[in-house]
GUMAR-705138 format. One record per residue (C-alpha): residue in three letters; y negated, x negated, z negated. Coordinates in steps of 0.05 Angstrom, whole numbers, plus 5000, padded with zeros to 4 digits. Each point is the difference from the previous one (the first is absolute). Layout:
<nodes>
ALAYXZ;...
</nodes>
This chain:
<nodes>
UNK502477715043;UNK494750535009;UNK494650035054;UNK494749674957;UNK504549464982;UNK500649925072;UNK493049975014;UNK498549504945;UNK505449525022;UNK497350025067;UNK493649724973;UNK495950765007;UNK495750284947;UNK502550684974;UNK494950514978;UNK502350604968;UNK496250774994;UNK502650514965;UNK498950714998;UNK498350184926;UNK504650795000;UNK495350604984;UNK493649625009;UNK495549675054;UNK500849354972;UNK503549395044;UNK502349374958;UNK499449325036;UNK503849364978;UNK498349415030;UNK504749345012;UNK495749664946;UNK501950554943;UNK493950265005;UNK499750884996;UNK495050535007;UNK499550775007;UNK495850235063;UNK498050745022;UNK498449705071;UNK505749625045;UNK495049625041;UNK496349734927;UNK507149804986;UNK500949645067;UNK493949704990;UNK501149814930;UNK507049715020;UNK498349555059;UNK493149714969;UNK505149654961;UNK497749674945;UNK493950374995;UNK499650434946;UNK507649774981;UNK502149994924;UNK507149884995;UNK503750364944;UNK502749494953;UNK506449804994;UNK505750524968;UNK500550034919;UNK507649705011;UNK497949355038;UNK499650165078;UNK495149415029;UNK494150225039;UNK500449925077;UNK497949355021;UNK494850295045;UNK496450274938;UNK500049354971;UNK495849595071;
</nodes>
């Protein structure tokens, strides 16, 4: 089990940023499946806890994966 299989069993929300190599981009994921590219950390912090505002979840995978259950309330 990894740490954010840890956090989601303990009933936390996991929010993920990534770096984007060789730009100044930062991709967030939210818990809902949601994603975006930001230049500005604190647009992504906003963006991430105003949860659902502004929130389009991705839809589910071409092979069948469901959509999290928080994207569907």
């Amino acid at each position: 089990m990894n740490a954010d299989d840890a956090g989601a069993q303990a009933g936390r929300t996991v929010y993920r940023i990534h770096w984007l190599p060789g730009t100044d981009r930062l991709h967030a994921s939210c818990f809902c499946g949601a994603e975006q590219e930001f230049e500005d950390p604190v647009v992504i912090w906003d963006w991430l806890l105003g949860h659902p505002e502004g929130h389009r979840p991705r839809p589910a995978a071409a092979h069948g994966s469901p959509v999290p259950a928080a994207a569907l309330a």
